[in-house]
Structures are given as structure tokens and as C-alpha cells.
N, C-alpha and C positions, 0 to 999 in steps of 0.2 A: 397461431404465431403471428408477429408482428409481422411489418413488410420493411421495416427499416432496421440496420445494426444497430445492436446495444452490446457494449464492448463492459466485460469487466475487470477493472482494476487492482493491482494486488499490491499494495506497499508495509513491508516488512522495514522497522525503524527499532531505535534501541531506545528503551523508556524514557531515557534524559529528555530527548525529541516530542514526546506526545502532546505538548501544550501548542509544540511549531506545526507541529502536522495536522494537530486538528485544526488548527487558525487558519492554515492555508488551506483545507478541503472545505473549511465554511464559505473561505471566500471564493470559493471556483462555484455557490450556487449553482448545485449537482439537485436537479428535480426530485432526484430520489433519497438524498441524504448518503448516509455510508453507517457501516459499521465498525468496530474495534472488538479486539480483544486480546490477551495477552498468549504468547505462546511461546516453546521451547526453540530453538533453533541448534540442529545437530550438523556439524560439516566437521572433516579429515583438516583443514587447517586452523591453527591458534593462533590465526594475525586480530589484534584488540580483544580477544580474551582473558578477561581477569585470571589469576592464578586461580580462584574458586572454581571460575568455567571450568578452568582445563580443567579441573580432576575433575567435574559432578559430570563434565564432557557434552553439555549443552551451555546455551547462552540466551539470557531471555529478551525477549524482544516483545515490540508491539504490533499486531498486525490489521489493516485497516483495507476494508473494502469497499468499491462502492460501485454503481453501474453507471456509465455513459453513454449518451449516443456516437456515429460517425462522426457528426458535425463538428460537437467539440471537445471531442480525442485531440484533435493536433495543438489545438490551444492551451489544452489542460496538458499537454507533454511536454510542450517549449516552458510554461511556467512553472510546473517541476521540477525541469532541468533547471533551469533560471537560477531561480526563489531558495531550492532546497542542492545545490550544488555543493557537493565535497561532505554531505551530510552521514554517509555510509547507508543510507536508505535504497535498497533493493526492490525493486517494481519486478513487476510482468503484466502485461495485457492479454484477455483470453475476450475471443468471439463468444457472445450469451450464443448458444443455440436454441432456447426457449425461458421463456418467464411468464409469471402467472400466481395467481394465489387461488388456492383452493380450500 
């Protein structure tokens, strides 16, 4: 295991968005790059759900990953806020506990 934090990042966005979202994770020059791919998104409220959603009762969205260090976590969070403000893009941050390729 490493000796330094690697933080990973989870931003769930709605397809309209994926040309903004990738333009801004290219330019945050993340050592490790990120991932994407598409997925369901299930929740008990219909706030910006199409009539379609409600009834199939999911809503599709983009979901995109990628690892960071400690260092710049706080820079890459202010310019998310920033940059992508009022966007309806949901994040969450999780501590890596280990990485590695085998």
C-alpha cells in the first residue's frame, strides 16, 4: 500500500452534460485519467424526471470516476463547485484503502 491518500471520486451527471464533464476532468490533469459509463439511477422522488422516467422508474444518467491524491482534492472541489454550479451533478468522495494492478 501506498503511504500517501488517494481519494476517489464519484460524479453521477445526466447525458446532456457528458461533453462538459469530460472537458472539465481533462482539464483538472488527473495522473491517472477517469473512467465513464452509463447507468440507471433509481430514487423515491420525480423532481426533473421525464414522464418516461416515472413510469420505467429509473433515470439515466452518466457516471464518471476517477482517483486523486490529498493534495489536489481541495482544488479539484472548489473548481467543481465553481465551473459546474447548478448543474444537478451529484459527487461523493471515498478514501482508496488500496490500489494496485495485478
Amino acid at each position: 500500500m501506498s503511504n500517501h491518500q488517494d481519494y476517489l471520486i464519484t460524479l453521477d451527471a445526466p447525458p446532456n452534460l457528458a461533453e462538459t464533464v469530460v472537458d472539465f476532468l481533462l482539464l483538472q490533469e488527473s495522473e491517472h485519467g477517469f473512467s465513464t459509463y452509463a447507468i440507471n439511477s433509481h430514487h423515491h422522488g420525480n423532481q426533473g424526471l421525464s414522464l418516461a422516467e416515472q413510469v420505467r422508474g429509473r433515470q439515466q444518467r452518466l457516471r464518471f470516476q476517477l482517483q486523486i491524491d490529498a493534495v489536489a482534492l481541495p482544488h479539484f472541489m472548489h473548481s467543481l463547485k465553481q465551473e459546474l454550479a447548478g448543474s444537478g451533478i451529484h459527487y461523493w468522495v471515498l478514501p482508496i484503502l488500496e490500489k494496485g494492478a495485478v
